[in-house]
VOTOR-826968 format. One record per residue (C-alpha): residue in three letters; x, y, z. Coordinates in Angstrom, 3 decimals. Each point is the difference from the previous one (the first is absolute). Last residue first. Layout:
BEGIN
@r->Ala; c1->X; c2->Y; c3->Z
...
This chain:
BEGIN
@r->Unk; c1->2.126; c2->5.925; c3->-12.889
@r->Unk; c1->2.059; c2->-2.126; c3->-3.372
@r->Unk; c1->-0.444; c2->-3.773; c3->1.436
@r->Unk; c1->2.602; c2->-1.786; c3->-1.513
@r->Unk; c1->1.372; c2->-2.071; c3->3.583
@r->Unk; c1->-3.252; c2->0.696; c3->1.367
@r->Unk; c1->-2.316; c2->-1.487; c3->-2.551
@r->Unk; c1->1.920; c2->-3.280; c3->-0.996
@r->Unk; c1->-0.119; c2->-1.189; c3->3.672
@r->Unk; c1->-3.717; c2->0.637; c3->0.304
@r->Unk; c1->-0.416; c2->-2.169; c3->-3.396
@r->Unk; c1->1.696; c2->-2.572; c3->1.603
@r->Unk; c1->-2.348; c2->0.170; c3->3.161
@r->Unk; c1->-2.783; c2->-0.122; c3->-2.443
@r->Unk; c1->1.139; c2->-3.566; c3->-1.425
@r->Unk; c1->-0.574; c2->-2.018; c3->3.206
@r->Unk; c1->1.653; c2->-3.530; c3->-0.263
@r->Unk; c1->0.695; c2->0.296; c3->3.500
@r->Unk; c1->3.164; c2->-1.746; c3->0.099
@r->Unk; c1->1.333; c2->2.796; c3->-2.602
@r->Unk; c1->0.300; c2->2.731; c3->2.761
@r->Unk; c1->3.410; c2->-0.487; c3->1.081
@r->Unk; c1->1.645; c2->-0.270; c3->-3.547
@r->Unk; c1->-2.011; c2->3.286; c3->-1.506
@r->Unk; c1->1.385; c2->2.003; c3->2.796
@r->Unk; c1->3.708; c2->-1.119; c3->-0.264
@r->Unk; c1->-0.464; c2->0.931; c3->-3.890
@r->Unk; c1->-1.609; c2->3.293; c3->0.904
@r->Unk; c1->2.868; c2->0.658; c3->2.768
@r->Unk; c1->2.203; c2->-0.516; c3->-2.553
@r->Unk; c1->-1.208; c2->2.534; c3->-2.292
@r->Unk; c1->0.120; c2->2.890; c3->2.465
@r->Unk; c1->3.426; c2->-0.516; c3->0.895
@r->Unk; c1->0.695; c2->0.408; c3->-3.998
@r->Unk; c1->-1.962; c2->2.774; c3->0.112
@r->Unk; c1->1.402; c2->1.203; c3->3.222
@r->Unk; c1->3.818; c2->-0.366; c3->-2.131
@r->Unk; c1->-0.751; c2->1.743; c3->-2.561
@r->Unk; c1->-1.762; c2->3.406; c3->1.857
@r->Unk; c1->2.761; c2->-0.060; c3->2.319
@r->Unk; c1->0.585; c2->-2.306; c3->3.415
@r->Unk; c1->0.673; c2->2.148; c3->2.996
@r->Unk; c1->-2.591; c2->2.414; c3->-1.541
@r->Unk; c1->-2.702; c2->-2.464; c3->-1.004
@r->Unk; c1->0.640; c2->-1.677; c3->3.050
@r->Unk; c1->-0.929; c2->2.905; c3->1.858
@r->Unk; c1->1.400; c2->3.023; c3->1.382
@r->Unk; c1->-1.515; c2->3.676; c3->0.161
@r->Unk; c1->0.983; c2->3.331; c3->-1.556
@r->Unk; c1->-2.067; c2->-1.067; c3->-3.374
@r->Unk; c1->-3.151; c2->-1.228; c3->1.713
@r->Unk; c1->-2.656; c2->2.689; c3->-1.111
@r->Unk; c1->1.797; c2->-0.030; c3->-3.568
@r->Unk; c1->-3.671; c2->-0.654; c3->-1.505
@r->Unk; c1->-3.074; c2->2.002; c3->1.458
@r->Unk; c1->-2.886; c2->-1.871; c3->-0.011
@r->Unk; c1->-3.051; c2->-0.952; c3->-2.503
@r->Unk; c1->2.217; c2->-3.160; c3->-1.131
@r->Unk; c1->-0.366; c2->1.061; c3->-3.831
@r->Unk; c1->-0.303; c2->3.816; c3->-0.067
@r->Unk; c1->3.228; c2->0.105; c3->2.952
@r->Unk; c1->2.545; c2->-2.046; c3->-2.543
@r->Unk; c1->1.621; c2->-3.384; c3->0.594
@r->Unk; c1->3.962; c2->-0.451; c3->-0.397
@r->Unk; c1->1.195; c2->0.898; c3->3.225
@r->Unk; c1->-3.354; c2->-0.355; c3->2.024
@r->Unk; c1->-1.117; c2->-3.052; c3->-1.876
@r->Unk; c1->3.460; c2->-1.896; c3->0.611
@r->Unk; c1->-0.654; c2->0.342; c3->3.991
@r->Unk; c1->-3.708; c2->-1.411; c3->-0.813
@r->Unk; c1->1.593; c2->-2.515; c3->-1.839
@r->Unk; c1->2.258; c2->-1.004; c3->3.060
@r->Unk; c1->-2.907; c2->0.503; c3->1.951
@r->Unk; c1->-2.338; c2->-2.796; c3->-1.273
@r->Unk; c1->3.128; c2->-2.176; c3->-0.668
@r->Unk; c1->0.727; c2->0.065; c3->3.956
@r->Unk; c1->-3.510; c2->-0.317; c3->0.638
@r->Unk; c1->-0.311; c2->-2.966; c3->-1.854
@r->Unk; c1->2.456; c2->-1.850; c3->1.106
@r->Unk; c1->-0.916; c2->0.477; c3->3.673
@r->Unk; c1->-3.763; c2->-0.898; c3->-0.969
@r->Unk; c1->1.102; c2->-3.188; c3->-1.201
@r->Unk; c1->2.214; c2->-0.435; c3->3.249
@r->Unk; c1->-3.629; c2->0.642; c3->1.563
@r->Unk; c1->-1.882; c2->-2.862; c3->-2.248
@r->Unk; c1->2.889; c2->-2.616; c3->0.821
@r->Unk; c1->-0.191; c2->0.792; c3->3.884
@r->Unk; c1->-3.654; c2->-0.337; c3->0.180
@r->Unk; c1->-0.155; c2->-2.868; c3->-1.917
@r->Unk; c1->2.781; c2->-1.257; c3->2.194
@r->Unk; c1->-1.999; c2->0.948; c3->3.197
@r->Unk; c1->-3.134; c2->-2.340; c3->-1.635
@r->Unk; c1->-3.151; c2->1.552; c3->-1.105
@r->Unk; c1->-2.661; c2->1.413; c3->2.184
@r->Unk; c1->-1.620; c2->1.662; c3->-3.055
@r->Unk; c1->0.132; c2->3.424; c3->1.107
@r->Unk; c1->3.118; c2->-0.177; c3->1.347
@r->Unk; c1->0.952; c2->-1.778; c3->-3.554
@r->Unk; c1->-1.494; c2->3.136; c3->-1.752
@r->Unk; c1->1.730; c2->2.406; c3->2.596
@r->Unk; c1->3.355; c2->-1.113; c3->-1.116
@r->Unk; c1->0.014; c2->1.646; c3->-3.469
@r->Unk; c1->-1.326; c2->3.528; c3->1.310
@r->Unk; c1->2.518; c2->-0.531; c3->2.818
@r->Unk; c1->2.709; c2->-0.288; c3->-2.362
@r->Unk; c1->-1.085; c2->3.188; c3->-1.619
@r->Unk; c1->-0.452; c2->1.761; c3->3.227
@r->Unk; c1->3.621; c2->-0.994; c3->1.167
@r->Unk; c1->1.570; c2->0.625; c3->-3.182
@r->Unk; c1->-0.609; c2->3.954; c3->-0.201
@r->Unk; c1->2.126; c2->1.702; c3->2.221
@r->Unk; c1->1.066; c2->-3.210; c3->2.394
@r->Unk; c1->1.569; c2->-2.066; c3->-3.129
@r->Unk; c1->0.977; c2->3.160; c3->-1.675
@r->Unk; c1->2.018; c2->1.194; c3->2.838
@r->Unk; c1->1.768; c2->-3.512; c3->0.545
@r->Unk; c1->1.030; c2->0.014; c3->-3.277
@r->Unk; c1->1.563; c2->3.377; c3->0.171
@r->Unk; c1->1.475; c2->-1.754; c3->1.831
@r->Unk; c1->1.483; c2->-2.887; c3->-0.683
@r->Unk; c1->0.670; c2->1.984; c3->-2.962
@r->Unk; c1->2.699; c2->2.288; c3->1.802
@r->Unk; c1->-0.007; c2->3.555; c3->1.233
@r->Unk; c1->-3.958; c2->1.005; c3->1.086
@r->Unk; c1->0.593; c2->1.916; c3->3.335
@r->Unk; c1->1.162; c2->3.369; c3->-1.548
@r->Unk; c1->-3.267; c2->-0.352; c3->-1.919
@r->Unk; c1->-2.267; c2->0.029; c3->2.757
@r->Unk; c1->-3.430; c2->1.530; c3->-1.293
@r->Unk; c1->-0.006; c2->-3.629; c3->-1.115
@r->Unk; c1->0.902; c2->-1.862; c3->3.212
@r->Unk; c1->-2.476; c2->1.582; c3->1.535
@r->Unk; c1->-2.705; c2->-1.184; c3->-2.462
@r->Unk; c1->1.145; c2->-3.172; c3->0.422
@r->Unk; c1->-0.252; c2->-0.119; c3->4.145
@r->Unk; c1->-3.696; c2->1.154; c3->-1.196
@r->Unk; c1->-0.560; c2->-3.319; c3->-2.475
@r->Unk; c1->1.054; c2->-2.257; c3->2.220
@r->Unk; c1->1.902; c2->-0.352; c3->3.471
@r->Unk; c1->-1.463; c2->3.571; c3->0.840
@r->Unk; c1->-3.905; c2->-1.022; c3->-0.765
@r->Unk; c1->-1.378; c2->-0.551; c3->-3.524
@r->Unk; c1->1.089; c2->-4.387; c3->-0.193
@r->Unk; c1->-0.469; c2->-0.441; c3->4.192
@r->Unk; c1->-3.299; c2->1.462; c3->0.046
@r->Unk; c1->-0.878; c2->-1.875; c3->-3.440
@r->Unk; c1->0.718; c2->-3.154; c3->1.654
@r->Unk; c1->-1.363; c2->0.350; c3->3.200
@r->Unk; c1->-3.191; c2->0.999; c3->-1.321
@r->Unk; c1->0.135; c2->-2.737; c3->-2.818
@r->Unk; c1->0.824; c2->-2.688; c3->3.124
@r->Unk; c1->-2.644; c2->1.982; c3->2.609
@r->Unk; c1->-2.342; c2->-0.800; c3->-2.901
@r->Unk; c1->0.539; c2->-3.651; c3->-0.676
@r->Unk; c1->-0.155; c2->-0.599; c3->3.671
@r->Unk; c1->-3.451; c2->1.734; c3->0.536
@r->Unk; c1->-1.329; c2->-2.775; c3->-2.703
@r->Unk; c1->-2.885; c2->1.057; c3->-1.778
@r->Unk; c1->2.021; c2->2.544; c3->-2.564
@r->Unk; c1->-0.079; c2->3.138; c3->-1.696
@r->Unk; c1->-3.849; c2->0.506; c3->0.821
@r->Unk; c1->0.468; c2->-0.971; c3->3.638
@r->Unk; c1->1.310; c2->3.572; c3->0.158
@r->Unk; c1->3.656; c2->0.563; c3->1.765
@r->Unk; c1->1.599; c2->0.993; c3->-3.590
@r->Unk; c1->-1.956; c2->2.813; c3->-0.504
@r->Unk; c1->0.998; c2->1.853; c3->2.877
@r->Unk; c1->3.683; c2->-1.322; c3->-0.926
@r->Unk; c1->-0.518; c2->2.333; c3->-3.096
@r->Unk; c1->-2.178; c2->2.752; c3->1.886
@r->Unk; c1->3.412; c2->0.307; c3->2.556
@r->Unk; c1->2.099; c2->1.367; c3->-3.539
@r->Unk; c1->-2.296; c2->1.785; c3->-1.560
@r->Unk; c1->-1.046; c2->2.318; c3->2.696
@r->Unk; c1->3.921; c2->1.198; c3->0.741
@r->Unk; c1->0.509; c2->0.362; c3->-3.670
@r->Unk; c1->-3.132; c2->2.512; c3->-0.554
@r->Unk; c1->0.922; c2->1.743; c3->3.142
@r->Unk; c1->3.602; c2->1.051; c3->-1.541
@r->Unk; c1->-1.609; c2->1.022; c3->-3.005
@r->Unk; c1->-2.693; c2->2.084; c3->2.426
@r->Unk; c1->3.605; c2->1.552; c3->1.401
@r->Unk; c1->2.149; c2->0.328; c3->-3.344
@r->Unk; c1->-3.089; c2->2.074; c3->-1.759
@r->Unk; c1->-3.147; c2->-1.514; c3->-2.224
@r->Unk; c1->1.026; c2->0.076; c3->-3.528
@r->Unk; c1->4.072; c2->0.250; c3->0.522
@r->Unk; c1->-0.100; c2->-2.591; c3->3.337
@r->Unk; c1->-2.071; c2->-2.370; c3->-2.437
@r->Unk; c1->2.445; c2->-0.090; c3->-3.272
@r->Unk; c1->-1.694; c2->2.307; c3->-2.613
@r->Unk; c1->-0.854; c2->-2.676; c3->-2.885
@r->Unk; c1->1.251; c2->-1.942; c3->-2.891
@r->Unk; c1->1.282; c2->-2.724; c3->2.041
@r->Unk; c1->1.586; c2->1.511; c3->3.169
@r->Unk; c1->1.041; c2->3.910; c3->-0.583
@r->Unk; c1->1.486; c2->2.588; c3->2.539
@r->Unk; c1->2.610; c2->-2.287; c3->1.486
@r->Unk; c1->2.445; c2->1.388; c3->2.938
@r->Unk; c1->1.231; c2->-3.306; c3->-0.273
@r->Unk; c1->0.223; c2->-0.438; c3->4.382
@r->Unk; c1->-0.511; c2->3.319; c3->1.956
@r->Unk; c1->-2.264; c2->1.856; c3->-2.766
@r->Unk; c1->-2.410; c2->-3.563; c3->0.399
@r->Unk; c1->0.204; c2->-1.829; c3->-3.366
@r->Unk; c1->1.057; c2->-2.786; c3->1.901
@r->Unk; c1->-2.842; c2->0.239; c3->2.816
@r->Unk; c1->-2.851; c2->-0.174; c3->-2.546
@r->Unk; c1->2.172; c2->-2.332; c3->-1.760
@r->Unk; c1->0.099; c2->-2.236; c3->3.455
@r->Unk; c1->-4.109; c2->0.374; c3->0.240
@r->Unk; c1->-0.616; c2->-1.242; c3->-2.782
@r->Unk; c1->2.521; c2->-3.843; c3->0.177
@r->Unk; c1->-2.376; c2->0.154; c3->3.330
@r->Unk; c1->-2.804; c2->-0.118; c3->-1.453
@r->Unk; c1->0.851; c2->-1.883; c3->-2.955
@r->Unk; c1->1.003; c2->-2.738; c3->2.601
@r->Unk; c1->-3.669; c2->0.620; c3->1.707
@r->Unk; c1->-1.281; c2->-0.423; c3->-3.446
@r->Unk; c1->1.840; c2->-3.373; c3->-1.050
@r->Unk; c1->-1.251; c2->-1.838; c3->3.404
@r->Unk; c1->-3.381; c2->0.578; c3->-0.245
@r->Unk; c1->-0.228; c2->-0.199; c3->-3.693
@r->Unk; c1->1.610; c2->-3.719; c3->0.091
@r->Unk; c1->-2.866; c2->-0.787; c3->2.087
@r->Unk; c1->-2.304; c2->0.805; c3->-2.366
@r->Unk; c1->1.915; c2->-1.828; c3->-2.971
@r->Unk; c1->-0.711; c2->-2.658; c3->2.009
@r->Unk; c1->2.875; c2->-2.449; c3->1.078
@r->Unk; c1->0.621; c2->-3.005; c3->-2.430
@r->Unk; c1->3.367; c2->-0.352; c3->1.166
@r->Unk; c1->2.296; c2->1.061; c3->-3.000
@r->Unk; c1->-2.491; c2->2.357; c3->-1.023
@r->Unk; c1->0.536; c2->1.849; c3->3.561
@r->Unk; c1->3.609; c2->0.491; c3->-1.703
@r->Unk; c1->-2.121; c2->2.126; c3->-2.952
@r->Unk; c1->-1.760; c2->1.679; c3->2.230
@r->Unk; c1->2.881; c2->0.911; c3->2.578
@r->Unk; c1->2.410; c2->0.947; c3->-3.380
@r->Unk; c1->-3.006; c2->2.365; c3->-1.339
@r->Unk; c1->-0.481; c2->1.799; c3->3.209
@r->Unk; c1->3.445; c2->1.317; c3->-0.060
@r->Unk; c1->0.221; c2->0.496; c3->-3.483
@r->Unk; c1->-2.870; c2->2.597; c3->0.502
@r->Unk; c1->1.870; c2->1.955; c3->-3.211
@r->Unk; c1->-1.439; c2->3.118; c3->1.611
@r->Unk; c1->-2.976; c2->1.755; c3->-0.743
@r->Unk; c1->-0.727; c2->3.600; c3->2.476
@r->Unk; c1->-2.669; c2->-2.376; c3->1.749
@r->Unk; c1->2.284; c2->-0.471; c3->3.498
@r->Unk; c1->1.029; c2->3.819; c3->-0.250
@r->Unk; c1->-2.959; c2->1.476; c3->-1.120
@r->Unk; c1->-2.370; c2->-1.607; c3->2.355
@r->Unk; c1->2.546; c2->0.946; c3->2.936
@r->Unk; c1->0.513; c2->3.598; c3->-0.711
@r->Unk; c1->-3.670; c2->0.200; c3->-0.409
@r->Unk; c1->-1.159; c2->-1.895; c3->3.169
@r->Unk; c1->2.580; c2->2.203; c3->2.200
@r->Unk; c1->-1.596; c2->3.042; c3->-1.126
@r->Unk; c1->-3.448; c2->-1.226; c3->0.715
@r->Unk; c1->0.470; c2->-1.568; c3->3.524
@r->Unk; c1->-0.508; c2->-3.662; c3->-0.196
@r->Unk; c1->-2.770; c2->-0.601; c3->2.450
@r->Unk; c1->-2.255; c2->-0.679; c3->-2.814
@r->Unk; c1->1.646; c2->-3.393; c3->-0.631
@r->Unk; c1->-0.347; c2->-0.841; c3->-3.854
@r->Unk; c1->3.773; c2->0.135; c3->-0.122
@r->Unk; c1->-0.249; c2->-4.029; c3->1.195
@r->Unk; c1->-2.237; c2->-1.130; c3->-2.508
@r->Unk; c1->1.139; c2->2.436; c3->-2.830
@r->Unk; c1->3.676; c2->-1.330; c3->0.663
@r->Unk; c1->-1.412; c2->-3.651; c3->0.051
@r->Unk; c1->-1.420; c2->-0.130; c3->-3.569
@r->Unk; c1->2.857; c2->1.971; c3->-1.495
@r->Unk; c1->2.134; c2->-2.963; c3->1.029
@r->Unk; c1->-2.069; c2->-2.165; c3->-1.258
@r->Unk; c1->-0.609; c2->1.688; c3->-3.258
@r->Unk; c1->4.050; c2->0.828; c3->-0.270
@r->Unk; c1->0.739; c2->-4.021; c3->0.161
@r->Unk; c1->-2.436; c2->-0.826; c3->-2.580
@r->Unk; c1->1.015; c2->2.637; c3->-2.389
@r->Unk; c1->3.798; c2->-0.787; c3->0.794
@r->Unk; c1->-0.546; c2->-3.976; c3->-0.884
@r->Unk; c1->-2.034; c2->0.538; c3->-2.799
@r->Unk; c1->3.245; c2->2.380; c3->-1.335
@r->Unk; c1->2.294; c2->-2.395; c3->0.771
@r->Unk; c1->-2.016; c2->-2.724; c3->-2.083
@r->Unk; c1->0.174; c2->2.263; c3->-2.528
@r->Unk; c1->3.380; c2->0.548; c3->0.014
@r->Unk; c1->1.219; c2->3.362; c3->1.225
């Protein structure tokens, strides 16, 4: 990372570490389930999520407070789905960066529990006046982020994946990567202008960004797992070898070269804002090496 990426991911993790203590704080939270969830949402991460939504909220001068509420109920949620991935009946994953994944160091069911709290706490935290005066502005980011992790979005994705036989053509495999991991990445760029009350084609602009960039985000992260090792990512490597993607439609070559064009398309729709970090961002996941 650059050092203006790295500001950008300190600031971005303290907010978001800010509002998980808040909101975990609640002594109603049966023990067991408060452990598996602590250590899932503050296991580390590469918080990209709540990186992009701070640095679009840049682009509108929105707090970086209010960037925090929306980037750690995404993170939330982003936790709770590799909870749920690592799951015996999905990757059947017993590591998730460095550590025991949750289901193998607190059981499948409490794992399961830990997802299923996650998930309705992030939305919880997106009703509070906190995130946002106007009610509108936060039925738009709820709506939004329902829409982006629900079955049109990142869960339809996640189908599609443990559905190989399904996955015969780039279009899409495409399509699988867009809902699988795209749709909370574009949402993390889009929620800055939602935040901001920018124009629809601001919004639109900012989410096609976030398209792009999920697409190159998992096309590296597909590269990672065939030519990556397990000491380095802190997971298994190989995990995705039976299923398809456009790494395996495409080749190793050919991705890269896939991979390097969306970084050029990236760089050309984000140069009207004149904001270096975002370039820096698009460096970072196209040569990122965990």
């Amino acid at each position: 990372m650059t050092p203006a990426l790295s500001a950008l991911f300190q600031e971005a993790k303290a907010g978001i570490e800010g509002i998980f203590t808040h909101y975990l704080a609640n002594p109603n939270i049966p023990s067991p389930l408060l452990k598996a969830m602590e250590t899932s949402i503050k296991n580390g991460g590469k918080r990209l999520r709540p990186m992009l939504v701070l640095a679009s909220a840049r682009l509108f001068n929105v707090s970086s407070h209010q960037a925090a509420r929306v980037g750690a109920p995404i993170e939330m949620i982003h936790s709770y789905s590799l909870i749920h991935d690592d799951l015996p009946a999905m990757d059947n994953a017993d590591t998730r960066r460095g550590h025991p994944s949750c289901w193998r160091e607190f059981g499948e069911a409490t794992a399961i529990l830990a997802g299923d709290s996650l998930l309705p706490l992030a939305f919880e935290v997106l009703t509070d006046e906190a995130t946002h005066s106007s009610p509108s502005v936060r039925l738009t980011l709820i709506q939004r982020l329902a829409q982006d992790s629900g079955a049109a979005g990142m869960a339809g994705g996640q189908i599609l994946d443990l559905s190989p036989h399904l996955i015969d053509s780039i279009d899409k495999a495409t399509t699988m990567q867009n809902l699988k991991t795209g749709c909370l990445i574009a949402f993390s760029c889009e929620s800055g202008a939602i935040l901001g009350q920018a124009s629809p084609e601001e919004r639109s602009r900012l989410r096609h960004f976030g398209f792009l960039l999920g697409l190159a985000y998992q096309i590296q992260d597909d590269l990672l797992d065939i030519e990556g090792n397990t000491q380095t990512l802190g997971k298994p490597v190989g995990m995705d070898a039976d299923k398809r993607s456009l790494v395996t439609l495409l080749g190793i070559d050919k991705s890269k070269e896939y991979l390097y064009s969306l970084q050029k398309e990236m760089f050309d729709l984000i140069r009207p804002y004149q904001l270096p970090i975002f370039d820096d961002i698009i460096q970072w996941v196209g040569t990122r090496e965990v």
